[in-house]
DRENDO-1510 file (C-alpha; in Angstrom, 1 decimal, always signed):
<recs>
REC; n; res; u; v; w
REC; 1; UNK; +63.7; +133.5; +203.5 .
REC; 2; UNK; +61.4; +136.4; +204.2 .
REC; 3; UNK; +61.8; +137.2; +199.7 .
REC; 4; UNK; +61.3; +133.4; +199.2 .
REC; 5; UNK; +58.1; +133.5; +200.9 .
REC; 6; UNK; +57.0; +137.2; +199.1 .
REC; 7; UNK; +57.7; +136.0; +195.9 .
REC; 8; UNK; +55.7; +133.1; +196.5 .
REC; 9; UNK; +52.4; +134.8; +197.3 .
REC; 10; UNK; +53.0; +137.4; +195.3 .
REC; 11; UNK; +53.3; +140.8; +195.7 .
REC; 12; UNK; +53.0; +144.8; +194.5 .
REC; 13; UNK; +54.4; +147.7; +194.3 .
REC; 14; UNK; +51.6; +150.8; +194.8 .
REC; 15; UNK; +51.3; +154.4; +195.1 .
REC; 16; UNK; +49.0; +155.9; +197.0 .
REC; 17; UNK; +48.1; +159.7; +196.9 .
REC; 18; UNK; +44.8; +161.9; +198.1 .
REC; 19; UNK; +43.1; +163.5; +201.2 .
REC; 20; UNK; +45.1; +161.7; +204.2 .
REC; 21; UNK; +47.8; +159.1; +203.0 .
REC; 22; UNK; +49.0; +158.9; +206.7 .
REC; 23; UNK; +46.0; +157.4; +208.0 .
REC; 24; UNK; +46.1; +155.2; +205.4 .
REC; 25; UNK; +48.9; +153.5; +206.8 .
REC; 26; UNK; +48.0; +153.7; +210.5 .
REC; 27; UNK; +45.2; +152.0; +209.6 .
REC; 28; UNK; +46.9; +149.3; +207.5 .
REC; 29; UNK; +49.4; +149.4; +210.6 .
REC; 30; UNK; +46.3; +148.7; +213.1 .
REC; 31; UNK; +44.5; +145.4; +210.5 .
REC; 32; UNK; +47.7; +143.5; +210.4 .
REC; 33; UNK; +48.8; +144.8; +206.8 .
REC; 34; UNK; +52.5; +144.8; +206.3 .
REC; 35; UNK; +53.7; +147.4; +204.2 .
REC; 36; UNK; +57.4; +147.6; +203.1 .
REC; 37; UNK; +59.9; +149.8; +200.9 .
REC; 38; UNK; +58.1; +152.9; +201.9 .
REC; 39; UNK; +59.3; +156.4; +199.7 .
REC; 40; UNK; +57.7; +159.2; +198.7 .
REC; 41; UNK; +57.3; +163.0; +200.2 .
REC; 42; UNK; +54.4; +165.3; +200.6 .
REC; 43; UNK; +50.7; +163.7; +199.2 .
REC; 44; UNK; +52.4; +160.8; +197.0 .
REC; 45; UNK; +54.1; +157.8; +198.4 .
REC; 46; UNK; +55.1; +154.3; +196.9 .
REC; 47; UNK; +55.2; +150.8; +198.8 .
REC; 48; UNK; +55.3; +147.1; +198.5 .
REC; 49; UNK; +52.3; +145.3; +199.8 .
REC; 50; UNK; +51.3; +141.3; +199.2 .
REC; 51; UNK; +48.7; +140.2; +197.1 .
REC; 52; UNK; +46.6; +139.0; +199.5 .
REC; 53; UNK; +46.4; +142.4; +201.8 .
REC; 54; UNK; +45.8; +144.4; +198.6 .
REC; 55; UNK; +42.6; +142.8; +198.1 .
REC; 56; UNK; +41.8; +144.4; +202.0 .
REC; 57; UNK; +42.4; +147.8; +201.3 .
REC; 58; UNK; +39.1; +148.8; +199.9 .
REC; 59; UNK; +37.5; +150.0; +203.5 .
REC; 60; UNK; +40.7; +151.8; +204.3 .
REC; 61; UNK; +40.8; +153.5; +200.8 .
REC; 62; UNK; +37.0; +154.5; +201.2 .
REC; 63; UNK; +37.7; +155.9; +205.3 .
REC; 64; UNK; +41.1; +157.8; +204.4 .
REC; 65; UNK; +39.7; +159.5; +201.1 .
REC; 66; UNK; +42.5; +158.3; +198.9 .
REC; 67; UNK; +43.7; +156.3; +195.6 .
REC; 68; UNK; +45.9; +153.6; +195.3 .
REC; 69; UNK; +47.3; +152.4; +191.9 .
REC; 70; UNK; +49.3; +149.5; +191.1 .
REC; 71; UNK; +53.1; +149.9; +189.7 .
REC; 72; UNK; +54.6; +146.5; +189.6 .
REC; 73; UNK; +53.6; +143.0; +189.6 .
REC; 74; UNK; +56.3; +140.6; +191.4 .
REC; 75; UNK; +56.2; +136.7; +192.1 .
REC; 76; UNK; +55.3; +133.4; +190.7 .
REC; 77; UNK; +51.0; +133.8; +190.6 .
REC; 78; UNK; +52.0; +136.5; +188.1 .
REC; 79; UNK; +54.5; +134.3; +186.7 .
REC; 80; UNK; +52.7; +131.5; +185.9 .
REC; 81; UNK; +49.8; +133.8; +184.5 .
REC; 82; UNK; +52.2; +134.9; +182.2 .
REC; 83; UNK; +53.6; +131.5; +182.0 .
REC; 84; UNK; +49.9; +130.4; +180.5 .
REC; 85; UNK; +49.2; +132.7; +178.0 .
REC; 86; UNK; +52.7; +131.4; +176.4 .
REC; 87; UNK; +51.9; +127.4; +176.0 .
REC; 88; UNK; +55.0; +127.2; +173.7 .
REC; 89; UNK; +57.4; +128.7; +175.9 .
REC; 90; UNK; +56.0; +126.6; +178.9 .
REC; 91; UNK; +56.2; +123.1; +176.9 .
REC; 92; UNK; +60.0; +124.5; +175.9 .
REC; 93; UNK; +60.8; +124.6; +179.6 .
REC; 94; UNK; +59.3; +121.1; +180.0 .
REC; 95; UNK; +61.5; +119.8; +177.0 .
REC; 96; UNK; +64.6; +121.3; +178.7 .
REC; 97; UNK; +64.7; +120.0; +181.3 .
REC; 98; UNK; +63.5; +116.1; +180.1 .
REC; 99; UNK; +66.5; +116.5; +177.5 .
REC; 100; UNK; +69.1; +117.4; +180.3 .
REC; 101; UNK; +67.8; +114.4; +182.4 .
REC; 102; UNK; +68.0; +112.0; +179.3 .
REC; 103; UNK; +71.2; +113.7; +178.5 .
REC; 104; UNK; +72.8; +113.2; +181.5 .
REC; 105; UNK; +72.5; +109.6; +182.1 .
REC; 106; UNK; +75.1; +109.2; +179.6 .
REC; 107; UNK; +78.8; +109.7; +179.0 .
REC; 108; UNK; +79.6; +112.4; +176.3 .
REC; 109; UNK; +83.6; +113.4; +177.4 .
REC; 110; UNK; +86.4; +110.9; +178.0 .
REC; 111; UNK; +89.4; +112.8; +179.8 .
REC; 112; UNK; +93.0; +111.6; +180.2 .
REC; 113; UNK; +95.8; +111.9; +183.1 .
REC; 114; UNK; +98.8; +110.5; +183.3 .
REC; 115; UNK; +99.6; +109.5; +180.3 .
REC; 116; UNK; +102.9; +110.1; +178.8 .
REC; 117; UNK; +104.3; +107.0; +176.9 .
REC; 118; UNK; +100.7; +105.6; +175.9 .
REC; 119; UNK; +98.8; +108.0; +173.6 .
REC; 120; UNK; +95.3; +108.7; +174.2 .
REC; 121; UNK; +94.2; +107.4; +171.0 .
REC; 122; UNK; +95.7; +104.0; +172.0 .
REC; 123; UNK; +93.5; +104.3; +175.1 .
REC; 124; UNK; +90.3; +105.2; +173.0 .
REC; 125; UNK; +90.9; +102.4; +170.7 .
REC; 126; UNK; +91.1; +100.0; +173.6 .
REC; 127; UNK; +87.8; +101.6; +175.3 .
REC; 128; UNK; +85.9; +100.7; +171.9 .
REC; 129; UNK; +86.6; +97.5; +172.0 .
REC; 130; UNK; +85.6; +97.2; +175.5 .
REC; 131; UNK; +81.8; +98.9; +174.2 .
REC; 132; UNK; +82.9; +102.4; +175.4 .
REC; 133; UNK; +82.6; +105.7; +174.1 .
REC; 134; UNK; +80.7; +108.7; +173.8 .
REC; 135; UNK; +76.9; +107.9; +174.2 .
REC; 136; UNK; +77.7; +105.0; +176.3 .
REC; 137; UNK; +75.0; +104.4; +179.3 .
REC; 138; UNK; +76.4; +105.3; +182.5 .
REC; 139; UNK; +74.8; +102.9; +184.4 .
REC; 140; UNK; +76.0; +100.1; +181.9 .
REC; 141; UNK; +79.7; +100.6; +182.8 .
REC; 142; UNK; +81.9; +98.4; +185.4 .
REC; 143; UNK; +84.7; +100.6; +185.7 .
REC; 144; UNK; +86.5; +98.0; +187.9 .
REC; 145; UNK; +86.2; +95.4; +185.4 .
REC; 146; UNK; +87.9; +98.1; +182.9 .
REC; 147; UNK; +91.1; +99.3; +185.2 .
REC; 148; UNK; +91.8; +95.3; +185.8 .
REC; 149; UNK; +91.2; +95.1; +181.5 .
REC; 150; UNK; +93.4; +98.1; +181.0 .
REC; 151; UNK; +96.0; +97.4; +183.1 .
REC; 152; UNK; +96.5; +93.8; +181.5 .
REC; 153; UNK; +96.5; +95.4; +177.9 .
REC; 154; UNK; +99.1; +97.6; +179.1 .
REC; 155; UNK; +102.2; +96.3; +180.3 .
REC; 156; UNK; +103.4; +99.5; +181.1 .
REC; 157; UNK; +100.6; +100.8; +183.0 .
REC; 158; UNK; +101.0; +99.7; +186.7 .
REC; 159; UNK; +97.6; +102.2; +188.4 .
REC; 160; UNK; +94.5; +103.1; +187.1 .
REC; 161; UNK; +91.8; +104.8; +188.3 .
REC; 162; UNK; +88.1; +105.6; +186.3 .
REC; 163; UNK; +85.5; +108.1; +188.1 .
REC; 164; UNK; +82.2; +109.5; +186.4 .
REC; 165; UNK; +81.7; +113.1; +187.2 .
REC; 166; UNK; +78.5; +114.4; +185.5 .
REC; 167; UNK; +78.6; +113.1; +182.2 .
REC; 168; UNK; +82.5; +113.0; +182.3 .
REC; 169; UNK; +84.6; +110.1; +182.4 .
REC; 170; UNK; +88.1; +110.8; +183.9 .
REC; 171; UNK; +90.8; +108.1; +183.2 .
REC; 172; UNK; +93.7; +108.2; +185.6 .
REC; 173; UNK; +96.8; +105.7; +184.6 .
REC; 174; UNK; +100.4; +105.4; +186.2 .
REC; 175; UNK; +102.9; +104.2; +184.1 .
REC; 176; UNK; +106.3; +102.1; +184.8 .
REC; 177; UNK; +105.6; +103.6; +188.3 .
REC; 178; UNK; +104.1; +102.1; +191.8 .
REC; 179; UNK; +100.7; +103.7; +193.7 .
REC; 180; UNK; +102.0; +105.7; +196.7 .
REC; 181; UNK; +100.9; +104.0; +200.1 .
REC; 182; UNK; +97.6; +106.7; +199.9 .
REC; 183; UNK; +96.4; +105.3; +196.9 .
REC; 184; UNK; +97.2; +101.5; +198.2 .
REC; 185; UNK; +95.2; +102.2; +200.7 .
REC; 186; UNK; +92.3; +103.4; +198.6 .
REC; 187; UNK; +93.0; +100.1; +196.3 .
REC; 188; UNK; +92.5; +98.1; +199.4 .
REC; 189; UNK; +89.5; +99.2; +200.5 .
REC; 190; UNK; +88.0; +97.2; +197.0 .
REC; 191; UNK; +89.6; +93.4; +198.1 .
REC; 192; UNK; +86.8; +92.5; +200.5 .
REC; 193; UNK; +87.9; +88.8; +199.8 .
REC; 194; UNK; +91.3; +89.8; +200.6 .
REC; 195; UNK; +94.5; +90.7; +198.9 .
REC; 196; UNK; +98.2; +89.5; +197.9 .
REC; 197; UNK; +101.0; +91.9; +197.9 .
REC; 198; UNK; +102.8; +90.7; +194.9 .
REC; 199; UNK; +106.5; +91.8; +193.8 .
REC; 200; UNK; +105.6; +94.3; +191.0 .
REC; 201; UNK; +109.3; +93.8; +189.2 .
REC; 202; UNK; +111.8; +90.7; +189.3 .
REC; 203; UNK; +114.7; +91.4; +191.3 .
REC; 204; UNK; +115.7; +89.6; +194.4 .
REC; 205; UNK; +114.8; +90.8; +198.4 .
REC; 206; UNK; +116.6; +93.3; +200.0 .
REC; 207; UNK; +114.2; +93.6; +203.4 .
REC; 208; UNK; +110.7; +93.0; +204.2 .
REC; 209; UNK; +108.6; +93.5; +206.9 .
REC; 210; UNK; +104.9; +92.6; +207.5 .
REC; 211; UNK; +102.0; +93.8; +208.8 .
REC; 212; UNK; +99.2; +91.6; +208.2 .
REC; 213; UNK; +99.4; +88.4; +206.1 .
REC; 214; UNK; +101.7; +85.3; +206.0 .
REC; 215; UNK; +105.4; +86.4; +204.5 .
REC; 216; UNK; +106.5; +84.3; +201.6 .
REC; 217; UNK; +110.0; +85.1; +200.8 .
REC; 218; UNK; +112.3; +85.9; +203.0 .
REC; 219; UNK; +115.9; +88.3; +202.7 .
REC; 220; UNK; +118.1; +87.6; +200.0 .
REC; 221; UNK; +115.5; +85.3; +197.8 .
REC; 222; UNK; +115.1; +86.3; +194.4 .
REC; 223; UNK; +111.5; +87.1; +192.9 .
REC; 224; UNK; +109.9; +87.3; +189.5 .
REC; 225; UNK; +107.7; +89.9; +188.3 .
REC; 226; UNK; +104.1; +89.2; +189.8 .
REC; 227; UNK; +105.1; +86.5; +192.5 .
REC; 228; UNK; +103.1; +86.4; +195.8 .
REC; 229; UNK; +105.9; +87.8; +198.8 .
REC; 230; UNK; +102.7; +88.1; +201.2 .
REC; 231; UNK; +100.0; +86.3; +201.3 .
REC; 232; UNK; +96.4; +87.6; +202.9 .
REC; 233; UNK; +95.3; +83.8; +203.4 .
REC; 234; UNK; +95.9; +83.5; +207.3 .
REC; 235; UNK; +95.6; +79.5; +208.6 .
REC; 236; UNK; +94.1; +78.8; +211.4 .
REC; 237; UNK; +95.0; +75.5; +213.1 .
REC; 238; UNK; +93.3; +72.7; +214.7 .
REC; 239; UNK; +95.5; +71.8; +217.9 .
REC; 240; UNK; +97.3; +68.8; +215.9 .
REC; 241; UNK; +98.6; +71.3; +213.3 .
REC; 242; UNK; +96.0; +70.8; +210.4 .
REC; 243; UNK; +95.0; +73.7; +209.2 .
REC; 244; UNK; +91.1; +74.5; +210.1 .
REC; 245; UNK; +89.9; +77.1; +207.8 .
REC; 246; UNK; +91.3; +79.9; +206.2 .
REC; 247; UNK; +90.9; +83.6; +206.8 .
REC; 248; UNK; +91.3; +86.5; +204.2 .
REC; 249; UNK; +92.7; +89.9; +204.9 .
REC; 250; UNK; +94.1; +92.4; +203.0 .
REC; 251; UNK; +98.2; +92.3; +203.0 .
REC; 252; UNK; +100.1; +95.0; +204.3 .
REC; 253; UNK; +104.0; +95.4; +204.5 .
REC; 254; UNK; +106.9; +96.7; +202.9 .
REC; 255; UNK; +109.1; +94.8; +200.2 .
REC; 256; UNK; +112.2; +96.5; +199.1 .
REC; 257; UNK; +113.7; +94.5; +195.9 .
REC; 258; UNK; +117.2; +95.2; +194.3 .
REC; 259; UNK; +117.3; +94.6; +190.8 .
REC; 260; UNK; +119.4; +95.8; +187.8 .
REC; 261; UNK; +118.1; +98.4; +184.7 .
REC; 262; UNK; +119.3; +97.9; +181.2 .
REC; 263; UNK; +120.1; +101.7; +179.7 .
REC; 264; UNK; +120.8; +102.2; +176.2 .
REC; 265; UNK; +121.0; +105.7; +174.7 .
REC; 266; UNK; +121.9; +107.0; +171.3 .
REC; 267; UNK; +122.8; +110.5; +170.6 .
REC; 268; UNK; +123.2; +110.5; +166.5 .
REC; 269; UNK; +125.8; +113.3; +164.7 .
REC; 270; UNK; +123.2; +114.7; +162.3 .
REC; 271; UNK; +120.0; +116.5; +163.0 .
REC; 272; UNK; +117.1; +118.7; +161.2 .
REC; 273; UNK; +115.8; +121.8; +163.0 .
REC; 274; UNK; +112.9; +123.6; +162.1 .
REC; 275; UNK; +113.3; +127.4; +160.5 .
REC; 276; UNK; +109.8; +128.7; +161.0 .
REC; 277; UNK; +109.6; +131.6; +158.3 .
REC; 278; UNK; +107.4; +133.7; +160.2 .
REC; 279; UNK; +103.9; +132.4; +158.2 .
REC; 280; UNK; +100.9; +131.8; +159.7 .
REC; 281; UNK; +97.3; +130.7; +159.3 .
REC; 282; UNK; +94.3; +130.5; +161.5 .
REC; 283; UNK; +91.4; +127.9; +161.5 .
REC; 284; UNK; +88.0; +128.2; +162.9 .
REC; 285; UNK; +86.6; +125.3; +163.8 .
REC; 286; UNK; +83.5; +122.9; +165.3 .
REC; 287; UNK; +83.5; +119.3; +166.5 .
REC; 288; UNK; +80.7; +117.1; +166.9 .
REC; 289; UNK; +82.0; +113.8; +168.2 .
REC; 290; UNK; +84.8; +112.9; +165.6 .
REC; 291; UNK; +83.5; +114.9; +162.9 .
REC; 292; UNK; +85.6; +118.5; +162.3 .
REC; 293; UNK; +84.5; +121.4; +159.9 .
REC; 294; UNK; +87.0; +124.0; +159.3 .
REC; 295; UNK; +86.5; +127.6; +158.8 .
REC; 296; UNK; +87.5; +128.9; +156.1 .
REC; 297; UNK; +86.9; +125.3; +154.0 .
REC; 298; UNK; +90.3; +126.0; +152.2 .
REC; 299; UNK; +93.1; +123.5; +153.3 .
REC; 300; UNK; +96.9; +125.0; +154.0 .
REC; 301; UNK; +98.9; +125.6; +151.6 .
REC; 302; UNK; +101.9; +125.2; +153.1 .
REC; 303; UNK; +104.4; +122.0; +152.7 .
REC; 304; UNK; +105.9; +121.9; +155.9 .
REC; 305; UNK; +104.1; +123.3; +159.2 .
REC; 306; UNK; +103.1; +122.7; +162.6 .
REC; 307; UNK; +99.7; +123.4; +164.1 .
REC; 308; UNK; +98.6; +124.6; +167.4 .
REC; 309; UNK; +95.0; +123.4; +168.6 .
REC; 310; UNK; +92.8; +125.6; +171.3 .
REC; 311; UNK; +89.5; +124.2; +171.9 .
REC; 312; UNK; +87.2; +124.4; +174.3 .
REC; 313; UNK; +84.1; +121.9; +175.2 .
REC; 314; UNK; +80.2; +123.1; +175.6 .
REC; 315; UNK; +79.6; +122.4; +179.4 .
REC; 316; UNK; +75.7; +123.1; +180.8 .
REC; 317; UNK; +75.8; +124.2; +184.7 .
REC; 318; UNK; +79.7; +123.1; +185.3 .
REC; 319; UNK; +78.3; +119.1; +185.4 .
REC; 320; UNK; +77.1; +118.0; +182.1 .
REC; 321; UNK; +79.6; +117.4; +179.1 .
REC; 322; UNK; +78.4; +117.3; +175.7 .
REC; 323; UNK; +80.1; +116.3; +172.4 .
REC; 324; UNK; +80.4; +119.7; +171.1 .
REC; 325; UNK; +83.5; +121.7; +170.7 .
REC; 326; UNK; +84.6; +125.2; +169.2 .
REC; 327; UNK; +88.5; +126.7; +168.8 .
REC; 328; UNK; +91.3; +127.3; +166.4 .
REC; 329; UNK; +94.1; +125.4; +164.7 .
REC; 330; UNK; +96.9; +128.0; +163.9 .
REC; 331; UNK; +99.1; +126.5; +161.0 .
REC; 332; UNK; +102.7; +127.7; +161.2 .
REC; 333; UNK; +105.1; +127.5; +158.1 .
REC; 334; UNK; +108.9; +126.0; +158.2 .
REC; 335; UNK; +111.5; +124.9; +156.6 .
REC; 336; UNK; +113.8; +121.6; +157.4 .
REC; 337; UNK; +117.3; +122.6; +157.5 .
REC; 338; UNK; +120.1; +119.7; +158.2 .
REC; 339; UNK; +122.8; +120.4; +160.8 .
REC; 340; UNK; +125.9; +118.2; +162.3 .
REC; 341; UNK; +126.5; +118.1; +166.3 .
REC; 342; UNK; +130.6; +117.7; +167.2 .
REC; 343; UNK; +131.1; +115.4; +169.0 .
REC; 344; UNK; +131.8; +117.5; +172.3 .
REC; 345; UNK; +128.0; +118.9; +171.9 .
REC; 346; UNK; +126.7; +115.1; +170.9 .
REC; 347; UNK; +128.3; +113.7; +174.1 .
REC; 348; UNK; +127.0; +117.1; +175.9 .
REC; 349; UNK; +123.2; +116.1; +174.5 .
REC; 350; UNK; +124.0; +112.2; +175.8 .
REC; 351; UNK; +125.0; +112.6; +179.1 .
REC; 352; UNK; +121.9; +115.4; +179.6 .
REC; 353; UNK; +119.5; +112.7; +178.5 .
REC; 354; UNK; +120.9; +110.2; +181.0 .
REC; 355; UNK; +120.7; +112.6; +183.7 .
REC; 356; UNK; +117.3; +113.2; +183.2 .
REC; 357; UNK; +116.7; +109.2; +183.1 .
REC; 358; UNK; +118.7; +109.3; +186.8 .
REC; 359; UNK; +116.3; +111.9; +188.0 .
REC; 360; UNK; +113.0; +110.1; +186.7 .
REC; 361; UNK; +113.8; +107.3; +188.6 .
REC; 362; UNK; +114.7; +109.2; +191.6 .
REC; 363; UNK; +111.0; +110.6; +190.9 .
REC; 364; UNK; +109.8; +107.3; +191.2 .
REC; 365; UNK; +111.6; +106.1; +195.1 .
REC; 366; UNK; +114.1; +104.2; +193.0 .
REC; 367; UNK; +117.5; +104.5; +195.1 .
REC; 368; UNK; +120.5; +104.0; +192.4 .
REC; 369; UNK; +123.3; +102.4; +194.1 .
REC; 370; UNK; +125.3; +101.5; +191.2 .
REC; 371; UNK; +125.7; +103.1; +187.8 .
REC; 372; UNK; +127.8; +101.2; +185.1 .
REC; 373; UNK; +127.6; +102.2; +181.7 .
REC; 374; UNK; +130.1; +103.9; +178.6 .
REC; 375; UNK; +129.7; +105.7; +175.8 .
REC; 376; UNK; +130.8; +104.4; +172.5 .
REC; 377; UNK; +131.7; +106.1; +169.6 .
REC; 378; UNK; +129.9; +104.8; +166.0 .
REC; 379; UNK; +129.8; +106.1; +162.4 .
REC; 380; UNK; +126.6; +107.8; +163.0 .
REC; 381; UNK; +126.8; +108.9; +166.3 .
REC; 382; UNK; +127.4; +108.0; +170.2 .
REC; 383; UNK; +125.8; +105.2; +172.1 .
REC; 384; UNK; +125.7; +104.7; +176.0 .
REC; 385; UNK; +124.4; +101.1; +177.0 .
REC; 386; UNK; +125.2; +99.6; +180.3 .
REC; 387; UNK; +122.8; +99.0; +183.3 .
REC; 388; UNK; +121.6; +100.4; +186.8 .
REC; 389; UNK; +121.7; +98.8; +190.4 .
REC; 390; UNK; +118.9; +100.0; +191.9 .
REC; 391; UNK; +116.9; +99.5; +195.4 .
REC; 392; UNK; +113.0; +100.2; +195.4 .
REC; 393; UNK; +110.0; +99.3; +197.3 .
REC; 394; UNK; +108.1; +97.4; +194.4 .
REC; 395; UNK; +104.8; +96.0; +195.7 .
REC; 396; UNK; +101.3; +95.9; +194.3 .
REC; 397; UNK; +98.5; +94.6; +195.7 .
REC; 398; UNK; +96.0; +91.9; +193.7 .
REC; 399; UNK; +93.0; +90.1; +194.7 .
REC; 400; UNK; +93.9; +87.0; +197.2 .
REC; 401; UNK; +94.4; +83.7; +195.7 .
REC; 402; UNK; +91.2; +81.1; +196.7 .
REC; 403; UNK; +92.0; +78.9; +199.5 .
REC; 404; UNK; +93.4; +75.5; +199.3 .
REC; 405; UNK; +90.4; +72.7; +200.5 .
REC; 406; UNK; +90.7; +72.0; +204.2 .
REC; 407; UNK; +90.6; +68.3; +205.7 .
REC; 408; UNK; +88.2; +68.4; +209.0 .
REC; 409; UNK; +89.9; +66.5; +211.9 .
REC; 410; UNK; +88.5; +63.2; +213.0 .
REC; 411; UNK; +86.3; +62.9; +216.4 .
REC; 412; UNK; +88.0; +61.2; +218.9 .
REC; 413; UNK; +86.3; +57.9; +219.9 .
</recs>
């Protein structure tokens, strides 16, 4: 705090030399005059003394017989001195920071995660119809009314979740999978008008237990795909029975629905790896928005090759995201060769893929109770079709339906 302050009111580094450089000090010491950083030996020493004292030292300099010269200049009075005699470098500053505060008050990155079935330029493409993109106005986006859009244009996307950091705006999506019971309780802090939990697959009730709300379904019923199993409309009754008014709250229970999964696999004979040859070009390159330019300008040559992309975006102070981005492409060469699986390795390659189909579910809370399916042998290859029995707690919440219209009780007589 004490070098905040200095730099402030400015300050100097002197020498001082000549008949009695001691009693120079003292007497600094004795007016109040704080001197710091002291060095020197014999007749000569150096110091740090503020501005404002080094204007006092003329009596003391005329008394000890000595001579004081000035080595640096340190702090903002000698700053903005400097600061003056540059007008261009001044109004530069000025534009800076007005561009970074017009800058900022828009979006110029749109990140991704989550995604795995649903490709981020079929998310882009839905955000531009929906008036988003880069150079959007921040404060012109309702990013609830855009999760509710993008999870009705995506039947596969169950959770999503938009935040603006900076001028970054982070999509987070769930597919074919449920919110955990953190992020339903995040979800229900948004229903202030209440919520219905609402059977996120058809399949019929195994158990259910509730919390708050009015239960709809009971053990053993069976349930499509978005019906209400509890309600957050609460009745409350007159003392005939009529119902009075209706209260909202946000549902809370557990649902656990059985239901049955169609599988169908196909593992075919014939397949085309890649031979790389060992070939290789590299790109330079810089983005601006959509637009690329390559570096050299020369397109590859080669028929058949992959590419591998590095690129990294311009970020000012860790906060504000801008258009801009600079990396490589690497281009390597190969060649197609066809190959024939037997059908011991084809089968191998089926049953792997089905096994990793048991273990995504088992990701997912889905308990598989049941597994019938066989592999048939074809022309071209195997197939494995059949279906799962499965137990999982499929809920999802969504805003509370409007209450029916009450009849007030007639006054006694």
């Amino acid at each position: 705090m004490i070098g905040v302050i200095r730099y402030l009111k400015g300050y100097l580094k002197i020498k001082v030399w000549g008949y009695s450089p001691e009693r120079f000090m003292n007497l600094c010491t004795n007016r109040g005059i704080i001197l710091w950083g002291l060095s020197g030996d014999g007749g000569c020493y150096t110091m740090y003394i503020s501005l404002s004292d080094f204007f006092m030292l003329r009596d003391i300099v005329k008394k000890t017989k000595t001579r004081v010269a000035v080595l640096e200049r340190h702090g903002l009075p000698f700053f903005m001195r400097d600061v003056k005699r540059r007008k261009m470098f001044l109004a530069g500053i000025v534009f800076c920071f007005c561009f970074l505060a017009f800058m900022s008050r828009f979006v110029w990155a749109i990140e991704f995660t989550g995604n795995e079935l649903i490709t981020q330029d079929q998310i882009r493409a839905f955000l531009r119809e929906q008036g988003v993109d880069y150079g959007v106005k921040k404060s012109g986006l309702d990013l609830e009314t855009l999760e509710a859009a993008l999870r009705e244009s995506f039947s596969g996307v169950t959770w999503v979740s938009m935040q603006l950091t900076g001028t970054r705006l982070t999509v987070q999506i769930k597919e074919n999978d449920l919110p955990t019971r953190e992020e339903t309780k995040q979800q229900a802090l948004r229903y202030a008008d209440g919520a219905d939990l609402v059977a996120a697959k058809s399949g019929t009730i195994s158990s259910i237990l509730t919390r708050s709300g009015v239960p709809q379904v009971k053990q053993g019923d069976t349930v499509e795909k978005g019906d209400v199993l509890i309600s957050g409309l609460v009745p409350v009754n007159n003392d005939d029975g009529t119902v009075r008014q209706w209260e909202t709250v946000v549902a809370d229970g557990d649902a656990v629905l059985e239901f049955e999964e169609p599988v169908q696999l196909s593992q075919p004979f014939s397949y085309t790896y890649k031979n790389y040859t060992g070939r290789e070009r590299r790109y330079r390159f810089l983005s601006l928005f959509s637009r690329r330019w390559l570096f050299p300008f020369t397109r590859c040559s080669y028929v058949k090759y992959d590419t591998v992309t590095q690129e990294r975006r311009l970020r000012l102070f860790g906060q504000i995201d801008l258009p801009l981005f600079t990396g490589s492409i690497l281009c390597r060469e190969y060649l197609p060769v066809d190959a024939v699986y037997d059908e011991n390795s084809a089968r191998s390659l089926l049953e792997g893929k089905f096994e990793k189909i048991i273990a995504r579910f088992e990701e997912k809370g889905v308990h598989i109770i049941q597994k019938d399916v066989k592999i048939v042998k074809g022309v071209n290859g195997l197939v494995l079709t059949g279906t799962l029995k499965a137990h999982q707690e499929a809920v999802l919440l969504r805003a509370a339906e409007k209450p029916p219209e009450t009849e007030t009780a007639a006054a006694p007589q």
